[in-house]
C-alpha atoms as one frame of an Amber mdcrd trajectory, in Angstrom:
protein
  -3.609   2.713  53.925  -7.090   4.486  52.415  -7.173   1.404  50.155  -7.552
  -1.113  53.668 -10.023   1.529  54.916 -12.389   1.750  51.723 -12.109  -2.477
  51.539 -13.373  -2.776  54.927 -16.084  -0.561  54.380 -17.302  -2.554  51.344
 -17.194  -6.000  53.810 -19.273  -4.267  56.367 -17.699  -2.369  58.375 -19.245
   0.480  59.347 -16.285   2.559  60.662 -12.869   1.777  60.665  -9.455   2.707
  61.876  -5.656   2.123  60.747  -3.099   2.661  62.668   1.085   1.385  61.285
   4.085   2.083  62.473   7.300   1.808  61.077  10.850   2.092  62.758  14.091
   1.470  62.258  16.345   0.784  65.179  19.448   0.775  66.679  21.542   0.405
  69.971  24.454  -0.578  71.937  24.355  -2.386  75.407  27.450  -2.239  78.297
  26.536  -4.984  80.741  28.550  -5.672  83.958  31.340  -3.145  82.377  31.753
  -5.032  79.069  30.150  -4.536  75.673  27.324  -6.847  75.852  25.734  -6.501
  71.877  24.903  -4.409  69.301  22.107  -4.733  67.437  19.956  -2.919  64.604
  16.337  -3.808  63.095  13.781  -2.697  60.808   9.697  -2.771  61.567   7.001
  -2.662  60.139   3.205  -3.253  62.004   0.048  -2.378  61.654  -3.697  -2.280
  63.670  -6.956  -2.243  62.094  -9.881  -1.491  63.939 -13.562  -1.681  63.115
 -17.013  -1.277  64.291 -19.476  -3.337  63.252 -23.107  -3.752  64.216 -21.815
  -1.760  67.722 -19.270  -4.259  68.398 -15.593  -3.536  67.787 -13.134  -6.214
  65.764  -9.514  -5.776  66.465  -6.905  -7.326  64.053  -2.792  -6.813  63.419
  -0.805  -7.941  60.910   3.264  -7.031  59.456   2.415  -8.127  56.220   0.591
  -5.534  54.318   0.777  -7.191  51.171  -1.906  -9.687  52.586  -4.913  -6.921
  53.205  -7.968  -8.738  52.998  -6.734 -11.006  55.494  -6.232  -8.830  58.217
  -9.782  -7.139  56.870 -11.194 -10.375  57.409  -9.475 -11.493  60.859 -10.798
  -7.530  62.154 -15.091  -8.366  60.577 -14.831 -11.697  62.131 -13.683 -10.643
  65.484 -16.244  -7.633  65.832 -18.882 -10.895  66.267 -17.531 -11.729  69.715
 -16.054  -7.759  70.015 -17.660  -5.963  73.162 -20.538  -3.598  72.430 -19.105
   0.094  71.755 -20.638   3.196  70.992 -18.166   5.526  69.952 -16.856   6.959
  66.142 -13.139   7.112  65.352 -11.347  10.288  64.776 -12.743  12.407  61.905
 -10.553  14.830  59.680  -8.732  17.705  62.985  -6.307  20.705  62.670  -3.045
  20.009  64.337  -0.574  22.305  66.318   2.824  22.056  64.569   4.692  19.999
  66.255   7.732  18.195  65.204   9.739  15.239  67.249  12.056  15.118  64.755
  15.805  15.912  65.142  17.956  15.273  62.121  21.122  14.719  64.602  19.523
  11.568  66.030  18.994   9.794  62.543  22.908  10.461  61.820  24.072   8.999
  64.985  25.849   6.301  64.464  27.275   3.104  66.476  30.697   4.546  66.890
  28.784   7.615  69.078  27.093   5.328  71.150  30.440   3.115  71.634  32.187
   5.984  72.368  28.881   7.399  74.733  28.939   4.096  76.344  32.395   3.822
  76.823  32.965   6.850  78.726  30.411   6.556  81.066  31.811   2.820  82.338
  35.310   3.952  82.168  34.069   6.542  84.161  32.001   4.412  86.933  35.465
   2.296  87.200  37.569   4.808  87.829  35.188   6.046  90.686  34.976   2.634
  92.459  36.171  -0.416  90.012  33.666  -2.406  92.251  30.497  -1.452  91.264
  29.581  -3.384  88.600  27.779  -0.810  86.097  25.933  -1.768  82.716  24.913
   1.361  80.117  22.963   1.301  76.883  22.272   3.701  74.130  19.905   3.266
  71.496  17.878   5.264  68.736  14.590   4.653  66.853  13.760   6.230  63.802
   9.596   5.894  63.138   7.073   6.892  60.640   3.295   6.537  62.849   0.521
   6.787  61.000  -3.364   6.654  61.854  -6.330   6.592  58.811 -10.263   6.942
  60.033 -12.928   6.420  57.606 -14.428   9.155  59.448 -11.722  11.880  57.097
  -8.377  11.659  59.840  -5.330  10.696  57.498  -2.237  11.988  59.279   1.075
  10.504  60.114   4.512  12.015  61.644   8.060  11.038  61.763   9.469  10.534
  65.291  13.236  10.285  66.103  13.744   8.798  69.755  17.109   8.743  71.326
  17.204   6.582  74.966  20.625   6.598  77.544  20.186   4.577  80.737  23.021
   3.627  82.889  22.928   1.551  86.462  25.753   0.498  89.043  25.189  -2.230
  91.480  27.557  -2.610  94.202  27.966  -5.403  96.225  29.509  -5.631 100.031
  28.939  -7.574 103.411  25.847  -6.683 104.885  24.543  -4.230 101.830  23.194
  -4.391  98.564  23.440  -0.413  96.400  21.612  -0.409  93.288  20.829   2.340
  91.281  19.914   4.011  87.776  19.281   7.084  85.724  18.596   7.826  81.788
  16.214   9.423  79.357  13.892   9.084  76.572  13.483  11.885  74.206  12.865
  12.915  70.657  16.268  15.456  70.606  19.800  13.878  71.240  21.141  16.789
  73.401  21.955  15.407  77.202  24.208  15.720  79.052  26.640  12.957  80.330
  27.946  14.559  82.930  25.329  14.799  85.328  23.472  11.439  84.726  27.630
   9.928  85.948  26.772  12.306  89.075  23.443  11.120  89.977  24.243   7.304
  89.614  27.790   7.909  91.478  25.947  10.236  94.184  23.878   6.861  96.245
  27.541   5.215  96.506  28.845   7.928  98.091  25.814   8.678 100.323  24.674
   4.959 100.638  27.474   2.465 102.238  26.652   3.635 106.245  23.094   2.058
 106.894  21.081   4.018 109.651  18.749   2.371 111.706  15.033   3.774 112.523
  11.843   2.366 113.918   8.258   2.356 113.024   6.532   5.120 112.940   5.579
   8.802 111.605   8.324  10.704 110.088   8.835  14.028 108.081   9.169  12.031
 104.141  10.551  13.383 101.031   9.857  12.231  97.666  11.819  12.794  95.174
  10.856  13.336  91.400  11.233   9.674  90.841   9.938   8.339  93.672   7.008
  10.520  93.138   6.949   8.772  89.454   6.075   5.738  91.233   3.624   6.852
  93.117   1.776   8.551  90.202   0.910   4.752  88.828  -1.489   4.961  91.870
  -2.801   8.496  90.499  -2.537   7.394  86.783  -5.243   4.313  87.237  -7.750
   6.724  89.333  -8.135   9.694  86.068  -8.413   6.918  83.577 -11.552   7.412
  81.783 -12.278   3.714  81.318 -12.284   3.337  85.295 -14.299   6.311  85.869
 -16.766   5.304  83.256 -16.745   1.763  84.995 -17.861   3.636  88.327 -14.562
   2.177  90.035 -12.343   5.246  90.096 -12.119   7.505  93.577 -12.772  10.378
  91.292 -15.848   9.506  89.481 -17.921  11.720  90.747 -14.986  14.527  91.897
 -14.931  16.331  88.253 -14.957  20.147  89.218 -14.416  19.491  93.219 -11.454
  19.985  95.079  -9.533  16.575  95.628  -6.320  17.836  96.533  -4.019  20.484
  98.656  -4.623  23.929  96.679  -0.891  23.536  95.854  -1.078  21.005  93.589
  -0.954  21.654  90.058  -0.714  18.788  87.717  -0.801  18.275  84.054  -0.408
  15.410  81.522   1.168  17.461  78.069   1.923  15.480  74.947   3.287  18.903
  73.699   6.268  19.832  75.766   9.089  19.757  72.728  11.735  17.163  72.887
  10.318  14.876  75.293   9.127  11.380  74.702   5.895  11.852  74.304   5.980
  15.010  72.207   3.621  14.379  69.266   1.054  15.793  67.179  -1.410  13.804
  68.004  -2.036  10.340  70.194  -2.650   6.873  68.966  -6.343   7.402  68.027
  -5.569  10.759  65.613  -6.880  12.668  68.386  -4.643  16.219  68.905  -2.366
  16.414  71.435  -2.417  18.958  73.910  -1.815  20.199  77.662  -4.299  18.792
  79.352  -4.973  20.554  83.008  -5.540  17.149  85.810  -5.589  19.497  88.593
  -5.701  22.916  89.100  -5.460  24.614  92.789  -6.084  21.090  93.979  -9.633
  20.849  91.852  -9.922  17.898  89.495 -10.113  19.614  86.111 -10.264  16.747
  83.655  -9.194  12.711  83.000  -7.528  10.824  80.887  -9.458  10.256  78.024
  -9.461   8.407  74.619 -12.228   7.865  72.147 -14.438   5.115  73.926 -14.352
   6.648  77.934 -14.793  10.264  76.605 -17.937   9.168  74.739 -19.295   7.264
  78.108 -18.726  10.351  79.935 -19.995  12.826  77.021 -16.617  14.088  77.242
 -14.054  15.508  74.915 -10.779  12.897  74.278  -8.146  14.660  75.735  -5.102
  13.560  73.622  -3.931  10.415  76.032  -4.788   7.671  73.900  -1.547   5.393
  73.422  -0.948   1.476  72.219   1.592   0.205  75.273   2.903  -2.561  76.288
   2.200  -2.494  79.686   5.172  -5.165  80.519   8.020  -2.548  78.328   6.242
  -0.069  78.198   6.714   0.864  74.706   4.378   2.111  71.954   3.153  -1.590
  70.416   1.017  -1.649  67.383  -0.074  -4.911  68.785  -1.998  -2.997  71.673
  -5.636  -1.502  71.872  -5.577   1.992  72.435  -6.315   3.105  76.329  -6.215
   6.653  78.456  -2.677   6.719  79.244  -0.209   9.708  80.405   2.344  11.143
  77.978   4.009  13.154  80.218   3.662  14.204  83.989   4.260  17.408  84.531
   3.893  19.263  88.283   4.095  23.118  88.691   6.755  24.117  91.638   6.283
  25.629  94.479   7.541  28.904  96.385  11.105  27.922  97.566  14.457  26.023
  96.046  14.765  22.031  97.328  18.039  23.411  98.889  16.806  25.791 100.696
  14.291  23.838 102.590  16.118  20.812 103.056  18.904  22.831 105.313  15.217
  23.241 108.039  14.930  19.638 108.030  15.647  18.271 111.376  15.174  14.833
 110.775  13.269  13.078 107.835  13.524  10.130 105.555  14.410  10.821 101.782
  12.770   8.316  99.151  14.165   7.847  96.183  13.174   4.660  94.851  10.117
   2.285  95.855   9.802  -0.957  94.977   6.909  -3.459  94.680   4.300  -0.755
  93.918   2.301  -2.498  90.921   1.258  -5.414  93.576  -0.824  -2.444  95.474
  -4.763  -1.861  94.849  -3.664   1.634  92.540  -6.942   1.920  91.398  -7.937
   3.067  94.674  -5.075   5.206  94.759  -3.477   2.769  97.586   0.108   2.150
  97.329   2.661  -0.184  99.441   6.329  -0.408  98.319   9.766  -1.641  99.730
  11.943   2.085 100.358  15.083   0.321  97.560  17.060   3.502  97.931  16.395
   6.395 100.915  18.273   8.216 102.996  18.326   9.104 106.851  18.284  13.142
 107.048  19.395  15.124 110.170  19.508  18.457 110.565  19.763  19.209 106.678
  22.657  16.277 106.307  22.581  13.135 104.899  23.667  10.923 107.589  23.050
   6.835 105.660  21.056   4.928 104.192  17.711   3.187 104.996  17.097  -0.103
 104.903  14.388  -3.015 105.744  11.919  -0.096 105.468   8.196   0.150 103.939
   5.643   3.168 102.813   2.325   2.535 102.986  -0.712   4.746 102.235  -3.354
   6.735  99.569  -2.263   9.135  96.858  -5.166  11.155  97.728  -4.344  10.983
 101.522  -0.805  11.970 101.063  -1.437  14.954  98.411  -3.544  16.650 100.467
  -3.306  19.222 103.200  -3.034  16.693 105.416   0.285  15.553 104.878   1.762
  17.842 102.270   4.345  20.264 103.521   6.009  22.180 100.707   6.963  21.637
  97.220  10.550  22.310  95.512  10.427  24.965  93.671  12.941  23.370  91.322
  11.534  20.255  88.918  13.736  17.626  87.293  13.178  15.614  84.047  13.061
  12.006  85.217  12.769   9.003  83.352   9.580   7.676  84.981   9.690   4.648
  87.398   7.460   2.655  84.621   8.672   4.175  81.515   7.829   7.665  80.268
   9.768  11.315  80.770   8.544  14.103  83.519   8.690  16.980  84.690   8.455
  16.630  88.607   9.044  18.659  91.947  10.718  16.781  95.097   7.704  16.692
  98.062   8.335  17.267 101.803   5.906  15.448 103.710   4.872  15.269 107.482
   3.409  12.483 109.487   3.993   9.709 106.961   3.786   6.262 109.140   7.546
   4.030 107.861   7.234   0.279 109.224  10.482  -1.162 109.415  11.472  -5.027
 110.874
């Protein structure tokens, strides 16, 4: 890899950047209660990047035996690159952190059979008409990044995913719904991802009724997820160096209620996004979003913390914004590893027995066709509930949320926050560590 960097140097380049990874994977997929496939590869992809005259050339290749070509391809497209002004990583000390577990590269096919198998056998014997599809895969990866500016680091990831949905079909009603996980550890726990797909089918074949108007709303972890996308686009660096962000010129102000305490930490052990450091070599850390409600930082890689004479911030990741996966194939952009939301004073249990009537969301639906940048947000309500007097009396339907991030995390509209958070796999990819919201005055328009 130091070999591509030196040769690219010698063409011209005056900086440049490698970035490979390598993976080995396999999984197992259950689809409509039946094994569906099985299926193992092996990967191998790499990134150069290089700046040039103060324009950046972007090349990939899997073929590494072919070096001056992708050299070549990167010099020749930093003369129509855009202008940027900004060095790649140099040499950095890294915490320790390892998101490796030795258990996930011996797991075999016959464990995920047998993982899969349960958990359908299990959704038939609960209701043999929902129609439930499960699958269970593992990655093994070697991700590397080289700077001829002294960074020459790699780790080895092990990543273990388990997502199972039911879908149930009757006259007048449509029930979907899902759970999982993405992590580098293998430890879950069956049991209570069976419970939290079974729970909507229990809770979710009466459909209640309600009209327009402002109701008492509470988000759930995962419907908060959703929501975040909105949050997510206004602390990326690139659109607050573009001027287009909400919170462009917020650093240091309050922006939300004092409650909210928000971080984005590629360093929480185990989780998907636990890493040394992100796709541009920069180290990983916690990095504090909000603190008391005061905008404490963005999300920053190389290029937008240089426009803002910042400090990257460790959120630099190559995804494919369609999977959602790390893709080698993908420039580098502020992105979040991991949400993560401090509690509040009191236990979700405890304050939903003093609702008296509310609407719990649990899914949305249709939120990426909203103006997120702005932090507005419009979504179907998939999956929520009717609430009455701390009960659970059916299910919504034919129901919309409309509104601002900003608007609805602040004073104005936030009530109280679970003390209890939940690891979620995010709406659009990602693990977190989330509170459930109770919020007043939140306008619903139903048909």
């Amino acid at each position: 890899m130091k070999k591509i960097i030196q040769k690219a140097l010698k063409k011209g380049a005056d900086q440049a950047e490698l970035f490979v990874i390598e993976s080995k994977d396999q999984g197992v997929l259950f689809e409509n209660g039946t094994l569906k496939k099985i299926e193992g590869s092996q990967s191998q992809g790499g990134a150069l990047r290089v700046l040039r005259n103060g324009k950046l050339g972007f090349a990939t290749t899997t073929d590494f035996d072919s070096e001056d070509s992708l050299i070549d391809q990167a010099i020749a497209a930093s003369e129509f690159g855009s202008p940027f002004k900004f060095d790649f990583a140099p040499n950095a000390e890294f915490k320790e952190l390892i998101p490796f577990d030795p258990q996930i590269e011996t797991f075999d096919e016959e464990q995920m059979l047998n993982i899969g198998s349960q958990a359908i056998s299990h959704m038939k014997a609960y209701d043999a008409n929902i129609l439930s599809s499960c699958s269970i895969g593992k990655s093994i990866q070697t991700i590397s990044v080289v700077t001829s500016n002294g960074c020459e680091e790699s780790y080895d990831r092990s990543y273990f995913g388990f997502s199972l949905s039911g879908q149930l079909v009757e006259p007048g009603n449509f029930l979907e719904n899902y759970d999982g996980i993405e992590q580098t550890r293998i430890d879950f726990d069956l049991g209570s991802y069976l419970s939290s797909v079974i729970q909507p089918f229990r809770q979710g074949r009466k459909n209640i009724s309600i009209s327009s108007g402002k109701y008492q709303v509470i988000l759930t972890p995962r419907a908060l997820s959703g929501l975040f996308l909105a949050l997510e686009q206004g602390l990326n660096g690139n659109n607050v160096a573009k001027g287009i962000s909400p919170l462009k010129d917020k650093h240091s102000q309050k922006v939300l209620d004092e409650r909210i305490n928000l971080y984005a930490d590629g360093t929480l052990k185990g989780t998907a996004s636990y890493a040394p450091f992100d796709d541009e070599g920069t180290p990983s850390q916690k990095n504090i979003l909000f603190q008391n409600g005061v905008l404490k930082n963005y999300l920053l890689d190389l290029q937008s913390a240089e426009k803002l004479n910042m400090y990257p911030s460790g959120n630099a990741m190559r995804r494919n914004r369609l999977y959602m996966n790390r893709d080698y194939l993908e420039l580098p952009s502020p992105s979040i590893n991991s949400w993560v939301m401090d509690g509040g004073a009191r236990q979700f249990d405890e304050i939903f027995l003093d609702v008296k009537e509310a609407v719990l969301v649990d899914q949305i639906m249709g939120l990426l066709m909203s103006c997120q940048v702005n932090g507005d947000f419009s979504g179907t309500i998939s999956l929520g509930y009717h609430v009455k007097d701390g009960q659970v009396t059916g299910r919504v339907k034919d129901c919309m949320i409309a509104g601002n991030i900003y608007d609805l995390l602040s004073e104005v509209h936030l009530q109280e926050i679970s003390q209890d958070q939940r690891w979620i796999l995010g709406a659009h990819g990602g693990t977190h560590m989330l509170p459930t919201l109770f919020l007043k005055d939140i306008f619903l328009s139903t048909k």
